[in-house]
N, C-alpha and C positions, 0 to 999 in steps of 0.2 A: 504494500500500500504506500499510495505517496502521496505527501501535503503538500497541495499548492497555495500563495497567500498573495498578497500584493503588500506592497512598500511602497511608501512615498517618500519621497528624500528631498531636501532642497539641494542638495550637493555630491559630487558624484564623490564614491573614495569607495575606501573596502569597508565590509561589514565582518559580524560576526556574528553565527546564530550557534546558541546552543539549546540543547533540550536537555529536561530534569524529568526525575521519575515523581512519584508523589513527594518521595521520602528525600528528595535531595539530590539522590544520583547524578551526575552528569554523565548522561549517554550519548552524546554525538555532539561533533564541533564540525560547523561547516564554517565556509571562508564566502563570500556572494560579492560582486563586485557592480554595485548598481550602481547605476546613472543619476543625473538630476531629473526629479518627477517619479513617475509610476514606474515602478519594476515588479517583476512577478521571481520569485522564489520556489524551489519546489524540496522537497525534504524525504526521504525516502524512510518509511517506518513497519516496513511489512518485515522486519527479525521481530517485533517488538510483540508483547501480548495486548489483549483489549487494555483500555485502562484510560486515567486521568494523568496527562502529562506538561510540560510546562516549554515552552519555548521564550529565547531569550535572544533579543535582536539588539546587538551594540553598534553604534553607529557616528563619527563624529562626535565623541564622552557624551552620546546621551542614549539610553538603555529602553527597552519596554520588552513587559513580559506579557503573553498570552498563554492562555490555559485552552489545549489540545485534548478532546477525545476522542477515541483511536476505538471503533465499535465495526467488529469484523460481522457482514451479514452470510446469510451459508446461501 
């Protein structure tokens, strides 16, 4: 399974996203290199089980976290 999202940025540079498990974990560190304006993201999370997880976008020292549910259908 994979998370796509969009990003707005006034400035282009590199990013950084990480994801957390409920409890803290940090399970993956990606590197994203978006432009100024809209970018889209995509994250790949089909190892991982169903669950509640936390995504963590660094950007130009300023940070925002979104909370990811990950709900496999059969």
């Amino acid at each position: 399974m994979q998370v796509g999202f969009s990003v707005e940025t006034l400035q282009a540079g590199e990013a950084h996203l990480q994801l957390f498990s409920l409890t803290g974990e940090l399970l993956r560190v990606q590197k994203i290199q978006p432009l100024a304006g809209y970018n889209t993201a995509v994250l790949d999370m089909s190892s991982l089980t169903d669950g509640v997880y936390f995504l963590r976008l660094f950007h130009q020292g300023a940070q925002e976290t979104l909370r990811v549910v990950k709900i496999t259908r059969p």
